[in-house]
PAZAPA-4460 file (N, C-alpha, C; in steps of 0.05 Angstrom, whole numbers, plus 32768, in hexadecimal, padded with zeros to 4 digits):
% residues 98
    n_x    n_y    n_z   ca_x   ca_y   ca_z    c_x    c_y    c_z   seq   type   mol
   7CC8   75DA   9167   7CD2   75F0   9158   7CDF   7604   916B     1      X     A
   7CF3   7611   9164   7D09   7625   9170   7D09   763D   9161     2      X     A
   7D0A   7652   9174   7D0F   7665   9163   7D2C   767F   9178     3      X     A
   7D37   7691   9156   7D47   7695   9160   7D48   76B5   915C     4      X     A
   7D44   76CE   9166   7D40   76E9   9161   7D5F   76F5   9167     5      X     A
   7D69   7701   9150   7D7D   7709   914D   7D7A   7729   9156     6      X     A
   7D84   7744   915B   7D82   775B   9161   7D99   7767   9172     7      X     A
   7DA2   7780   9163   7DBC   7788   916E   7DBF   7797   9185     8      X     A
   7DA5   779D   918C   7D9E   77AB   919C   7D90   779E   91BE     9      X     A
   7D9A   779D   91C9   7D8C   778A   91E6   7D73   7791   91F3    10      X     A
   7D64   778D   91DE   7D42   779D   91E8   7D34   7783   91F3    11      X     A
   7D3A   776B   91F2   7D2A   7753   91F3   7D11   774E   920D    12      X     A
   7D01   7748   9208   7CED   774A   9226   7CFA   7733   9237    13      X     A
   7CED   7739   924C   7CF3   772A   9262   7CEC   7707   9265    14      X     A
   7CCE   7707   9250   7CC0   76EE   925A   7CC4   76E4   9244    15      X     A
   7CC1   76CE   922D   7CC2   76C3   921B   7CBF   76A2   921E    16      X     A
   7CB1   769C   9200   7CAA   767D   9206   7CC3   766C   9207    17      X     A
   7CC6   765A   9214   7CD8   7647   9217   7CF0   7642   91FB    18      X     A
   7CE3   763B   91DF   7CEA   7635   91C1   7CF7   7655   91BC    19      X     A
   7CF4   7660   91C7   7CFE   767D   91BA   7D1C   768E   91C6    20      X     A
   7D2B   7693   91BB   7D4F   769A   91C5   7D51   76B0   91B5    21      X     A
   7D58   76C3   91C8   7D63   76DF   91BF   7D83   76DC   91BE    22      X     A
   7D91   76EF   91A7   7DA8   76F1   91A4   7DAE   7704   9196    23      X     A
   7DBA   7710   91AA   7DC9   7735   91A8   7DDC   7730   9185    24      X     A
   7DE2   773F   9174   7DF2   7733   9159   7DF2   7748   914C    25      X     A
   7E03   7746   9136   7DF9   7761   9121   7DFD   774F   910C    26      X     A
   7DE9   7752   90FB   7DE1   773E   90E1   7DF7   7748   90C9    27      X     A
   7DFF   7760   90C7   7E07   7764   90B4   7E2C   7756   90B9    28      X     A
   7E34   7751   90CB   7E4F   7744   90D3   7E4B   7726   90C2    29      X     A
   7E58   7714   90C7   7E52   76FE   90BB   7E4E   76E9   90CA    30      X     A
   7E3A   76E0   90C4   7E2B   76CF   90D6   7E3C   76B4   90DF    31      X     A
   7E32   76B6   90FC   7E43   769B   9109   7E2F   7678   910A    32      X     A
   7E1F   7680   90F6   7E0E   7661   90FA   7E15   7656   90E8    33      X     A
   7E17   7631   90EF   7E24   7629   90CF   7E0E   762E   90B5    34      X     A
   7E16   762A   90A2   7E0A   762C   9084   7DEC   761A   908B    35      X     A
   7DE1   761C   9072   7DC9   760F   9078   7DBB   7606   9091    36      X     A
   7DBF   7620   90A6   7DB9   761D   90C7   7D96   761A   90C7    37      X     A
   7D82   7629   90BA   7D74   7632   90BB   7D53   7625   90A9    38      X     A
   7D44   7624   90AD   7D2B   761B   90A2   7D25   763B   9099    39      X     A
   7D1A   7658   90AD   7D17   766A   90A1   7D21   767E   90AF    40      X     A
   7D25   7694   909B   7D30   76A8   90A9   7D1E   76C6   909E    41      X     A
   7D16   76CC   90B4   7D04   76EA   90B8   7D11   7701   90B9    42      X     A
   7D11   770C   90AA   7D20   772C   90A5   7D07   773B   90A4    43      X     A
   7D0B   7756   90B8   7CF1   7764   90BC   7D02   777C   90CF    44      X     A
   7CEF   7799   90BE   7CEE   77AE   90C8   7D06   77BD   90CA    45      X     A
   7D1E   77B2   90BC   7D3D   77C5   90B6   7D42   77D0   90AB    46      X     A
   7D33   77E3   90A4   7D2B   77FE   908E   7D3D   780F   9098    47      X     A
   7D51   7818   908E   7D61   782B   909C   7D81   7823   90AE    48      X     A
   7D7C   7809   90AD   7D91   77FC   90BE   7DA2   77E5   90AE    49      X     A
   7D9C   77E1   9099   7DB5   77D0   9080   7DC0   77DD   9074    50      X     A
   7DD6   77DD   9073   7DEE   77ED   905D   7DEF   77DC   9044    51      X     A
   7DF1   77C3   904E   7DF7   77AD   902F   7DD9   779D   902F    52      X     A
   7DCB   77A5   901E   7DB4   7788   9023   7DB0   7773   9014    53      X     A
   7DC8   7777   8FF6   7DCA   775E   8FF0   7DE3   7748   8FFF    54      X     A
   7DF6   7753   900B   7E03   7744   901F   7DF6   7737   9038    55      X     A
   7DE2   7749   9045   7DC9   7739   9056   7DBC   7725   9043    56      X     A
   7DA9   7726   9036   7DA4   7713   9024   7DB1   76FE   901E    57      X     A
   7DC9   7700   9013   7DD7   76E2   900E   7DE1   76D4   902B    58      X     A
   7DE2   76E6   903D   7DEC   76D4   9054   7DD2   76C5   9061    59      X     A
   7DBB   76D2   9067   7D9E   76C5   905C   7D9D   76AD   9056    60      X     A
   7D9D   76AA   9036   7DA0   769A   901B   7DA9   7682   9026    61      X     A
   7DCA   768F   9030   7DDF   7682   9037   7DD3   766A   904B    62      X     A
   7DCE   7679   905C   7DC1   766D   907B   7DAE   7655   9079    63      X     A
   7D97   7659   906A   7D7F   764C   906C   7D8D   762B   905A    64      X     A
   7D80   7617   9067   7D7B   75F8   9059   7D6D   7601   9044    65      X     A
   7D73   75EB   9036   7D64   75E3   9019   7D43   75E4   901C    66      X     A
   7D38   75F8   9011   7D21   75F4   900E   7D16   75FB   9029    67      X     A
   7D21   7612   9039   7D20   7626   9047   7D18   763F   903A    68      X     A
   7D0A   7658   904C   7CFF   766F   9045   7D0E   7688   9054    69      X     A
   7D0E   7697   9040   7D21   76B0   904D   7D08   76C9   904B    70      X     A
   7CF6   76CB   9060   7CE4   76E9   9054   7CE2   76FD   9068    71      X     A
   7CED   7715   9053   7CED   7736   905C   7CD6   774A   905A    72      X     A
   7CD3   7749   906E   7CC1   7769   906E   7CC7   777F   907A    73      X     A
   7CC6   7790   9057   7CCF   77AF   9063   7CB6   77C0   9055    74      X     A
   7CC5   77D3   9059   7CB9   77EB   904B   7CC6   77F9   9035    75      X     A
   7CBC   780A   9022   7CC8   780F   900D   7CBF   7831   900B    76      X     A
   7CC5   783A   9013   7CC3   7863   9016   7CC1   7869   8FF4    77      X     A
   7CB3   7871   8FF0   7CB4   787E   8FCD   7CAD   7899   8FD4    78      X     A
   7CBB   78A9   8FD2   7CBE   78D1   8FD3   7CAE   78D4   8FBD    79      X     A
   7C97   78E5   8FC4   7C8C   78F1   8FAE   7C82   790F   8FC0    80      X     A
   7C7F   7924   8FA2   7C74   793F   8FB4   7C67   794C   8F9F    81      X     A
   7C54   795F   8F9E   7C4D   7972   8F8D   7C57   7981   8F7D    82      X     A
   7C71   7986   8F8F   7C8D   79A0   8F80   7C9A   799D   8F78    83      X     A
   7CAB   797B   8F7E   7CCA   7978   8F79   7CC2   795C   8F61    84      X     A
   7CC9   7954   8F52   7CCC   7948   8F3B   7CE7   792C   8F47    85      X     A
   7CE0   7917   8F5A   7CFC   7901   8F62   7CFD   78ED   8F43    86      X     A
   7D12   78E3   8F3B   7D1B   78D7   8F35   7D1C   78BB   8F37    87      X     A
   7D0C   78AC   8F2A   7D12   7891   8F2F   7D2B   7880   8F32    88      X     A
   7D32   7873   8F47   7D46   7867   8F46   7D49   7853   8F32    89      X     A
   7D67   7851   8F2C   7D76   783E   8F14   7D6C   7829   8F1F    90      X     A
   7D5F   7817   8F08   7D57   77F2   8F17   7D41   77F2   8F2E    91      X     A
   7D36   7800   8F32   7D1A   77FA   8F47   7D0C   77F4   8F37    92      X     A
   7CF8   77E1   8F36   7CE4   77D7   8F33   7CCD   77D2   8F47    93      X     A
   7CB6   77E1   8F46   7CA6   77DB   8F56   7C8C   77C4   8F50    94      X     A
   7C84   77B5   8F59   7C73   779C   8F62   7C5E   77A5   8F40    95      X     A
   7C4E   77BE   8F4B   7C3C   77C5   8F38   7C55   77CE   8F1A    96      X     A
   7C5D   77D4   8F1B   7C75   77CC   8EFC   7C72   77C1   8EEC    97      X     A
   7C72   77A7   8EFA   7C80   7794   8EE8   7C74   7787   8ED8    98      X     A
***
């Protein structure tokens, strides 16, 4: 198994296992791996840093083989306060919702 850590930023450590390749990129450009490159792809912790996230997503989608996994973990900020009265956003649905 190989793995491949994408990050636009050049923070990468020094030591790393052999199977593992850093590569400087910005995800939201369009990706240079062919189509169905991928078994899985890990999206984590870009809260604040996607402009388009259903355009990340499909290139994702795009990316992974048949019967491949695409899984994200973020966080989801919900504003609440004592004083001010927020507004639910149009089309959110939360987990407990539905």
């Amino acid at each position: 198994m190989s793995l491949r850590r994408v990050d636009i930023s050049p923070i990468q450590p020094d030591w790393v296992p052999p199977n593992c390749k850093f590569q400087i990129d910005d995800i939201e450009q369009p990706w240079t791996w062919p189509m169905s490159h991928f078994d899985y792809v890990h999206i984590s912790h870009l809260e604040g840093s996607v402009a388009e996230w259903p355009a990340l997503y499909a290139q994702a989608f795009a990316h992974i083989k048949s019967g491949g996994f695409v899984e994200v973990k973020e966080i989801d900020v919900e504003l609440c306060s004592n004083h001010v009265v927020y507004a639910k956003k149009p089309g959110k649905v939360t987990k407990a919702e539905e």
